[in-house]
MARPA-253518 format. One record per residue (C-alpha): residue number from 1; x, y, z. Coordinates in pm, 1 decimal. Layout:
   n        x        y        z
 NUM        X        Y        Z
...
END
This chain:
   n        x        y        z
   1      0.0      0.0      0.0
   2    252.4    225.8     65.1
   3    420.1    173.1   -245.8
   4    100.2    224.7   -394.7
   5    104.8    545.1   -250.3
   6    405.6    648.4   -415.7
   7    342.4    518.2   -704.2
   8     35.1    718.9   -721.7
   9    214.3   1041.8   -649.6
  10    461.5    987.8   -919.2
  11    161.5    897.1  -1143.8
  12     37.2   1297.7  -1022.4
  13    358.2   1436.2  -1013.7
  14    390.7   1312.7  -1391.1
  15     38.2   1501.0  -1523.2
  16    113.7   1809.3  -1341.0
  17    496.2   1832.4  -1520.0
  18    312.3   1778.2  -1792.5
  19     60.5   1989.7  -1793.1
  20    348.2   2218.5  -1750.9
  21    500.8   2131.5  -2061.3
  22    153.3   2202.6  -2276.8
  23    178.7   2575.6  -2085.2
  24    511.4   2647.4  -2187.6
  25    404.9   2542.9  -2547.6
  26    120.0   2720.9  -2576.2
  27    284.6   3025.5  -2390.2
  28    569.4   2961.5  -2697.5
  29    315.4   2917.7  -2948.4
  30     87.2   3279.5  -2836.8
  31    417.8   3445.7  -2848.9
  32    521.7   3293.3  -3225.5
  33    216.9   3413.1  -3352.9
  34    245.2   3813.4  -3192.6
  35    563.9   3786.7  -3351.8
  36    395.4   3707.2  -3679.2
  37    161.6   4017.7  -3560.6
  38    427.6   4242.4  -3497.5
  39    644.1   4180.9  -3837.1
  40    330.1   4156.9  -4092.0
  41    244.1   4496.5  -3931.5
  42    591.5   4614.8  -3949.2
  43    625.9   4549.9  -4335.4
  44    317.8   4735.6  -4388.7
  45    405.7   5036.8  -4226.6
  46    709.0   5059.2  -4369.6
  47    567.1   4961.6  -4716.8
  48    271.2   5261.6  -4628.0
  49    585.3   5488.9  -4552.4
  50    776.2   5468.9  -4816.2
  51    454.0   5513.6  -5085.5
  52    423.6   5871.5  -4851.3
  53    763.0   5979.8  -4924.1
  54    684.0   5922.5  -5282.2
  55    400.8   6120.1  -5267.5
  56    585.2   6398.8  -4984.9
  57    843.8   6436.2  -5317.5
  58    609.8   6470.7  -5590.7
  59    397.7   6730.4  -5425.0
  60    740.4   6908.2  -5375.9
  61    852.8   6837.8  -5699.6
  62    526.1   6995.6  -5846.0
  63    488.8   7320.3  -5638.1
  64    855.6   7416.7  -5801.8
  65    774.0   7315.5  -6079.0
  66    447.6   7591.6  -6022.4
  67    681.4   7826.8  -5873.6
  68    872.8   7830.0  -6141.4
  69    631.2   7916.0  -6414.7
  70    481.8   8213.1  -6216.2
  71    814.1   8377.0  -6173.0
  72    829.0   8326.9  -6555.7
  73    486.9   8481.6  -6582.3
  74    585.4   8725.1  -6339.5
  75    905.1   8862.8  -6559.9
  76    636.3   8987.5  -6850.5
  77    990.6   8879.4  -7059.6
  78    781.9   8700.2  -7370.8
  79   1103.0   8556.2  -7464.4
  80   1094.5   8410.7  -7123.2
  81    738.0   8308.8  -7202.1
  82    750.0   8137.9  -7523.3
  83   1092.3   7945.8  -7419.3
  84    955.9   7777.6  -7126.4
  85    887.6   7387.6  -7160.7
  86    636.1   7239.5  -6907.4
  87    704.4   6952.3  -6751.1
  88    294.6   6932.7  -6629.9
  89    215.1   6573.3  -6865.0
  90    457.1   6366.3  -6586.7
  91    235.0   6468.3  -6278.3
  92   -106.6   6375.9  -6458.1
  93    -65.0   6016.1  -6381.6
  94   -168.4   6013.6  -6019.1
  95     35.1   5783.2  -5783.7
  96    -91.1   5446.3  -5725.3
  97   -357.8   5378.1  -5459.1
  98   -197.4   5083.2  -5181.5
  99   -460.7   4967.2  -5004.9
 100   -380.9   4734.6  -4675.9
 101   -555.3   4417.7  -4600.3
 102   -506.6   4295.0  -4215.3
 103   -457.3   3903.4  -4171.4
 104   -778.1   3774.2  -3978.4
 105   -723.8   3544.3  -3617.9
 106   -964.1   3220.2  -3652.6
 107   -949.3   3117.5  -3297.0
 108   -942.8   2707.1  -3323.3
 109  -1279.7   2541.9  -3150.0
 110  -1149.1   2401.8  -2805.1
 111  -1364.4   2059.5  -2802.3
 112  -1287.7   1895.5  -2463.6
 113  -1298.0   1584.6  -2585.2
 114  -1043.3   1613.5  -2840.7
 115   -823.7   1832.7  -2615.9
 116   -864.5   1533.5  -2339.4
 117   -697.0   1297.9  -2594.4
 118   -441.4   1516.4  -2715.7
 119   -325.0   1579.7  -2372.2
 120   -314.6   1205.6  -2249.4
 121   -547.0    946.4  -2087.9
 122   -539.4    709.1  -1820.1
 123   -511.8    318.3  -1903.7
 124   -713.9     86.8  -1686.3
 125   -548.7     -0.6  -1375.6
 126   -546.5   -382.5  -1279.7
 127   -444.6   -599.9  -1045.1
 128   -314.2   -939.5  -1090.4
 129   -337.2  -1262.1   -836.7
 130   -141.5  -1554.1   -811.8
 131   -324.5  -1916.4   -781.9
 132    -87.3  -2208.6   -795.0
 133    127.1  -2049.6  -1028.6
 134   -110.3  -1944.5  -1240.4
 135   -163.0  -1586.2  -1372.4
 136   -507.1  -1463.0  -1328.6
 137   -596.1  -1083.0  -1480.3
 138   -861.8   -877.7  -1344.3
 139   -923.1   -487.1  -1469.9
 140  -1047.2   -269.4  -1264.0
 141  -1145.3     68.5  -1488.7
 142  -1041.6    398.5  -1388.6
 143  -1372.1    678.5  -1438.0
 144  -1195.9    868.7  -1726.1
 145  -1148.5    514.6  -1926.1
 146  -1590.0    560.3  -1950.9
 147  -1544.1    536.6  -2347.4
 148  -1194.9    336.5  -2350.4
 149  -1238.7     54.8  -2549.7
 150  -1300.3   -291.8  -2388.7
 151  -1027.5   -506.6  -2263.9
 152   -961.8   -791.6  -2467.4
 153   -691.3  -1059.3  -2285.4
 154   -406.7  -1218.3  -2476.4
 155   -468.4  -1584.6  -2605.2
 156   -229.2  -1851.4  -2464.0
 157   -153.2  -2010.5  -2768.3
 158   -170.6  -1749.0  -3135.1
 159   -301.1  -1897.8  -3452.2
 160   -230.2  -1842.0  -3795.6
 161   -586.0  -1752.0  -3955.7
 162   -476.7  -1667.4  -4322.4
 163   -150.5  -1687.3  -4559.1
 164    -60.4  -1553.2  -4843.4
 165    220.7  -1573.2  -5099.2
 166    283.7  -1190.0  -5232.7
 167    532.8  -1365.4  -5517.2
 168    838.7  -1135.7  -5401.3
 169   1204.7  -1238.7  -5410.5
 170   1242.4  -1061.6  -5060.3
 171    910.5   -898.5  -4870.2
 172    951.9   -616.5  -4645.4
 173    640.2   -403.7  -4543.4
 174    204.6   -474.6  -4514.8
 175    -44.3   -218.9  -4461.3
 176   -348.4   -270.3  -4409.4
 177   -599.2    -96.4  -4688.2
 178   -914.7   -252.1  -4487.6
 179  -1010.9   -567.3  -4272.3
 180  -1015.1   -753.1  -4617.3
 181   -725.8   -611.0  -4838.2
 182   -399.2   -552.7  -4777.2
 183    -89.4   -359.6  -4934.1
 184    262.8   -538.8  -4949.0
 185    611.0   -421.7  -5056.2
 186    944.6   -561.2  -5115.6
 187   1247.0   -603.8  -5336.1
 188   1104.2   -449.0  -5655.6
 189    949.0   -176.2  -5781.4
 190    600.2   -322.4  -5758.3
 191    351.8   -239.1  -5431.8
 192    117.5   -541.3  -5474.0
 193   -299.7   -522.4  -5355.2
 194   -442.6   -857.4  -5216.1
 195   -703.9   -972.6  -5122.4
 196   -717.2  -1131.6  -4737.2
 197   -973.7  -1408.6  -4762.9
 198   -894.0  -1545.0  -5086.4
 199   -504.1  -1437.2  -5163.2
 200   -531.8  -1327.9  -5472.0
 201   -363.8  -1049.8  -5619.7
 202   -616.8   -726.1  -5690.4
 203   -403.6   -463.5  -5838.0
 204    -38.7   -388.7  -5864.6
 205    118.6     -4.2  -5890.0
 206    453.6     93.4  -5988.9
 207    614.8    320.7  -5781.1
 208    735.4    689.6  -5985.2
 209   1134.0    649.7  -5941.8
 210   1153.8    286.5  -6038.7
 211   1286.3    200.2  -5680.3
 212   1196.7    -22.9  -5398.5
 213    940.3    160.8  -5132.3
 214   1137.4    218.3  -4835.3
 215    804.3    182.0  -4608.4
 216    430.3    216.6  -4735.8
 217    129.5    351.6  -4497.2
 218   -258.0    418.8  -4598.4
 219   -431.9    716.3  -4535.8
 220   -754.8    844.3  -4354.0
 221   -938.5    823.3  -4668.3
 222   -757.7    490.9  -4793.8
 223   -474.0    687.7  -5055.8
 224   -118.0    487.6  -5033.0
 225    184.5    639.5  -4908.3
 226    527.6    495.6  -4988.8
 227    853.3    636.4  -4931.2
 228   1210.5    670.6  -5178.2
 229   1506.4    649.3  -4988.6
 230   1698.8    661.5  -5301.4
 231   1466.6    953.0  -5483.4
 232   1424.3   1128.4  -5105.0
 233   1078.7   1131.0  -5190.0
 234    738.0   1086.9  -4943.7
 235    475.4    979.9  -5256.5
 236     90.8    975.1  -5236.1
 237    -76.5    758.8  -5470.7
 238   -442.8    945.8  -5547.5
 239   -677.1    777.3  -5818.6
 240   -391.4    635.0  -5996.2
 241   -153.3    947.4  -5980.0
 242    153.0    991.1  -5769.6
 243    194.2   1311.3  -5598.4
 244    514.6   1373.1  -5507.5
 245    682.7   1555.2  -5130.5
 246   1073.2   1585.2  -5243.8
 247   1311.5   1624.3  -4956.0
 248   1622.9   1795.4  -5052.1
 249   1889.1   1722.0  -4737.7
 250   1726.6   1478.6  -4579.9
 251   1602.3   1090.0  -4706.5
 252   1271.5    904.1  -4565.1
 253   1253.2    594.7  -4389.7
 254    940.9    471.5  -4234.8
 255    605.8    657.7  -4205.1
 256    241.7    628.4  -4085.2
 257    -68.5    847.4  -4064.9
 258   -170.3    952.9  -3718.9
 259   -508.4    946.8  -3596.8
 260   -544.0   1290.0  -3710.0
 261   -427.3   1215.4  -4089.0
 262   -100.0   1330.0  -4033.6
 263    169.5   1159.8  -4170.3
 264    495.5   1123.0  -3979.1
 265    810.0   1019.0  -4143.3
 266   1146.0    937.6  -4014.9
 267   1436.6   1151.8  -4217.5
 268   1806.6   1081.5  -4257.1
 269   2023.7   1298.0  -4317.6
 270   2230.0   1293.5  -4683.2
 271   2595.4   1259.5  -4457.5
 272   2376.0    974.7  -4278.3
 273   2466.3   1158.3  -3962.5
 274   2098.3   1295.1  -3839.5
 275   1786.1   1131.1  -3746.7
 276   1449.3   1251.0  -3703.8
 277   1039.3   1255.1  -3693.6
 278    871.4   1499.5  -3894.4
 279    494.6   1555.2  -3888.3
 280    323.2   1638.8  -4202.7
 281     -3.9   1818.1  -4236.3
 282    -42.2   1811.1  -4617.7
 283    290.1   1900.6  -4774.3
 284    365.1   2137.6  -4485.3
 285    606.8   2044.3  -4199.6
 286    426.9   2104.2  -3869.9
 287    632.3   1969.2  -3587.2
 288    994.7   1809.2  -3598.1
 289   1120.4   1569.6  -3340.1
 290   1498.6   1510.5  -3255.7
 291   1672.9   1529.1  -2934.4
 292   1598.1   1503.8  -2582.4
 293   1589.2   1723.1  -2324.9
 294   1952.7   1717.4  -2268.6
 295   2049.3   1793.3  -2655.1
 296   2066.2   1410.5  -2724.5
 297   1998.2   1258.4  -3034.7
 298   1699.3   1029.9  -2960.3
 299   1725.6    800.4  -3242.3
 300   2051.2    615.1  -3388.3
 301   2172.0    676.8  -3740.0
 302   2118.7    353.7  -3918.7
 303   1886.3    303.8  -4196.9
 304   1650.6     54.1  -4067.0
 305   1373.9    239.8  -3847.2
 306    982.5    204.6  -3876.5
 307    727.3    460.7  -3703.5
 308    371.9    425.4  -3576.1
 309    137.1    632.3  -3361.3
 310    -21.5    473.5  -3067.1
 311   -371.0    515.9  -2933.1
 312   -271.9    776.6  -2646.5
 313    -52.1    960.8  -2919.7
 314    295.1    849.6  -2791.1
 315    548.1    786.6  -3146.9
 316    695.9    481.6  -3109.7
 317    973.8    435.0  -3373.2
 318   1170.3     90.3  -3369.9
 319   1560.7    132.6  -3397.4
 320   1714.1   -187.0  -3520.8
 321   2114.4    -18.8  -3460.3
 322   2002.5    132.5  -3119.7
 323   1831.0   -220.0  -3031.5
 324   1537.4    -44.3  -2909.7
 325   1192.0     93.8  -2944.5
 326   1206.1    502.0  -2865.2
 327    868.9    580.5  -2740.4
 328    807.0    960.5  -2700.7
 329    434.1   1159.8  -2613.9
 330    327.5   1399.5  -2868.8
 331    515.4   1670.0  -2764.9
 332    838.5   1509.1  -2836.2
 333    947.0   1397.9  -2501.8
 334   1067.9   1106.1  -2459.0
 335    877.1    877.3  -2219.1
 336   1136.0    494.5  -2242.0
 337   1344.0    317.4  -2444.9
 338   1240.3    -78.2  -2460.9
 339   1551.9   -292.4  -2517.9
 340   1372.9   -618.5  -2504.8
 341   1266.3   -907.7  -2290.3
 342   1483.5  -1160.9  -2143.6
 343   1485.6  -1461.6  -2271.6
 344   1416.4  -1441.1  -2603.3
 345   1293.2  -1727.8  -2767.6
 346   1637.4  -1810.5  -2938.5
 347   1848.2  -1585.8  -2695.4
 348   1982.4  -1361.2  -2976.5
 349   1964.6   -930.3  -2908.2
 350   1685.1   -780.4  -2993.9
 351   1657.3   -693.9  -3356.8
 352   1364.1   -440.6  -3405.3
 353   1201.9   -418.2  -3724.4
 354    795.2   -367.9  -3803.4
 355    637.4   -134.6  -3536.1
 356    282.3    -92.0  -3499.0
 357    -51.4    -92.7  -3193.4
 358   -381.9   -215.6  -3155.5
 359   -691.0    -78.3  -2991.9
 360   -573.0   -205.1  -2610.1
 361   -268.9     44.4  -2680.3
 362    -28.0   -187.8  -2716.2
 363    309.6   -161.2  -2906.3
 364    393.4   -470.9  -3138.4
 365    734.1   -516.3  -3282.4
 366    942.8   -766.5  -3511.4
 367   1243.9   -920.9  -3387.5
 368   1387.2  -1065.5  -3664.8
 369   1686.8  -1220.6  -3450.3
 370   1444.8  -1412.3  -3246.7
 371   1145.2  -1457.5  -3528.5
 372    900.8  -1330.7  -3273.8
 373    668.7  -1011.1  -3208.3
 374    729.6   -867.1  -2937.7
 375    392.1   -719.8  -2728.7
 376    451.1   -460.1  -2474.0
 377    204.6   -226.4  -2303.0
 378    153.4    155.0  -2365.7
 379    420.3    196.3  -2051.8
 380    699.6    -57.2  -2133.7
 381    530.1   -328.6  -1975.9
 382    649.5   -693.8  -2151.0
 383    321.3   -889.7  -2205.5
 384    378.2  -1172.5  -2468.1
 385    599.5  -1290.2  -2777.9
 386    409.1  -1398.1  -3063.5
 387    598.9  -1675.7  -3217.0
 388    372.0  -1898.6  -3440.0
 389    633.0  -2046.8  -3607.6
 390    728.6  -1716.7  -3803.7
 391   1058.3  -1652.0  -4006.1
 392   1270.1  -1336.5  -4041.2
 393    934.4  -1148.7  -3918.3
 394    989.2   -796.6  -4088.6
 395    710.4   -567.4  -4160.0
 396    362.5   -529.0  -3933.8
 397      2.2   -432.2  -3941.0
 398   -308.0   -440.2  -3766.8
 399   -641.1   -419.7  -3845.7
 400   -950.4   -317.9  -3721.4
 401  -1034.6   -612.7  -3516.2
 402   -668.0   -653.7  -3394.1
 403   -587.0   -933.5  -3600.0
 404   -225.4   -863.0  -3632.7
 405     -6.9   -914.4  -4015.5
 406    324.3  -1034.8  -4035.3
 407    533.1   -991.6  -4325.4
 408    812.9  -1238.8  -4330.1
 409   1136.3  -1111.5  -4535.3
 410   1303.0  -1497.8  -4641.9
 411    942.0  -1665.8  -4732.6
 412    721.7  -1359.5  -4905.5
 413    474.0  -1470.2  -4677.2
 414    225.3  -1242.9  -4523.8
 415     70.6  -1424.3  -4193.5
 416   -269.7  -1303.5  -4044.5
 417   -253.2  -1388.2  -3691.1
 418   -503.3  -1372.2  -3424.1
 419   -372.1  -1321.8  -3062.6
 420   -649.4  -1160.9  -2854.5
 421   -928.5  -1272.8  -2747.2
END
């Protein structure tokens, strides 16, 4: 109990810091856009002052210009008279009119729903009790967790529902397009469509550069999204047409859409020295993710790294050089590192690959050292490896009923596998 206690505290301790985080980014943010105020308001003053002095000197320019004819005038010299040459035709053409146009503020609707997700929500608390040796879960729901979804346990034993051949010499990533097709990628320049229940092949697209898809992803509204290392390319495939996001020092890795319709991407440096998360909104860059809070790099600089979004917004992005998955919250700060479970099922390091969640919030990751998945909680807990008899597990998916897809790199085999209840 009195650890309980503690524990508790820290839990309060942690909302309150951050709560103090979201002030000092809003305070940041309120103060980013009076800048924006203060320089748009700037320009057009000075833009305003300058167009005066224009006018100041042509007003100038014209009463001497008037002056001087009525000393002419004035002289009653008609030589005078008929030798002056008016320069009047110049001022007839009035100076332009500038008119000014203020930028509107569209305060964004505060819905407290939305906000309460954005921030953070509690998981269910539980409590577990030991009979003979035997693991018994109970879940107790907190009163915020009203609309969580429901708990569904972990089966004892995983089966293999569905598999299917995709036909490639080497297969690397799945996404799932719905709960009955599925996308697939690997060693070509081919990103195959197949059907789930039956295995056939529906459709097959050709990706712009002519090279392999680093990662692929579907959208909110069910467009693809592949990635070119090679091209340094993000490409959205809309009715048949590529549109194209070119990065100039920086190549993609992995991606994903967030539950917004994001898209984050992990970029690489071109001297392969920097690492980091960019979220999209469109083809604009919204938020970038990098270091910790001590300057850090938080991700390694290999190649191999695959991103997904979990259900309380943390970015979890698998590191297969650091050995780790680098969970951070949506502000960028990271929350643990997960190095692994001991034992593994063939007592090789961890080797993280495919990255992805389900609707209980947990985070599911290939090992392709120990051809398992590895299941951990939304807080680092280890739950479960999913084994099933998988080889060189790669690239991972879930659906909408938590059926989870393996792609396995050796075999071109995707595996539907269900491990919930």
């Amino acid at each position: 109990m009195s650890q309980l206690e503690k524990e508790y505290g820290d839990l309060s301790t942690a909302i309150t810091k951050h709560g103090e985080d979201w002030h000092r980014e809003i305070d940041k943010l309120v103060k980013k856009l009076k800048d924006e105020v203060d320089v748009m308001k700037n320009t057009q003053l000075q833009t305003l002052q300058k167009h005066l002095d224009e006018i100041k000197m042509k007003i100038f320019n014209l009463r001497k210009e008037i002056n001087s004819l009525e000393d002419v005038v004035a002289s009653k010299d008609i030589s005078k008279i008929y030798s002056v040459k008016s320069h009047i035709e110049k001022y007839r053409k009035l100076p332009q009119k500038i008119t000014s146009f203020l930028p509107n503020f569209t305060p964004g609707r505060i819905q407290v729903e939305e906000l309460c997700n954005l921030f953070g929500v509690l998981s269910s608390s539980s409590l577990t009790s030991d009979k003979q040796g035997y693991s018994m879960k109970t879940t107790q729901k907190s009163p915020e967790a009203g609309s969580s979804p429901p708990v569904k346990q972990l089966l004892d034993e995983p089966e293999i529902i569905t598999t299917i051949d995709t036909g490639y010499e080497r297969l690397y990533n799945v996404a799932c397009l719905s709960d009955e097709e599925i996308w697939t990628s690997g060693n070509g320049n081919t990103i195959k469509l197949f059907s789930i229940s039956q295995g056939l092949l529906l459709k097959s697209i050709r990706t712009k550069s002519g090279n392999w898809p680093c990662d692929i992803a579907v959208s909110k509204i069910g467009d693809l999204v592949y990635t070119d290392y090679k091209d340094k390319t993000v490409n959205i495939v809309k009715n048949e047409k590529i549109e194209v996001v070119k990065q100039k020092k920086w190549k993609p890795l992995g991606n994903c859409i967030t539950s917004s319709g994001d898209l984050l991407v992990i970029l690489m440096s071109n001297d392969r020295k920097q690492t980091k998360v960019v979220q999209y909104y469109g083809f604009i860059e919204k938020e970038s993710i990098q270091f910790d809070d001590t300057g850090k790099p938080l991700y390694s600089d290999s190649e191999e790294k695959y991103i997904t979004e979990n259900k309380n917004l943390d970015i979890c992005v698998s590191d297969n050089e650091a050995g780790a998955v680098v969970v951070v919250n949506r502000a960028g700060k990271l929350r643990f590192r997960y190095t692994g479970h001991t034992p593994a099922p063939k007592n090789q390091p961890f080797s993280p690959r495919g990255i992805t969640t389900n609707s209980q919030s947990h985070i599911l990751t290939a090992d392709i050292n120990n051809d398992c998945v590895h299941i951990i909680d939304q807080d680092k807990q280890f739950l479960f490896y999913v084994e099933c008899g998988l080889s060189y597990p790669i690239g991972l998916c879930t659906d909408t009923n938590d059926n989870l897809f393996v792609a396995e790199w050796e075999n071109r085999k995707v595996k539907k596998i269900k491990f919930l209840q």
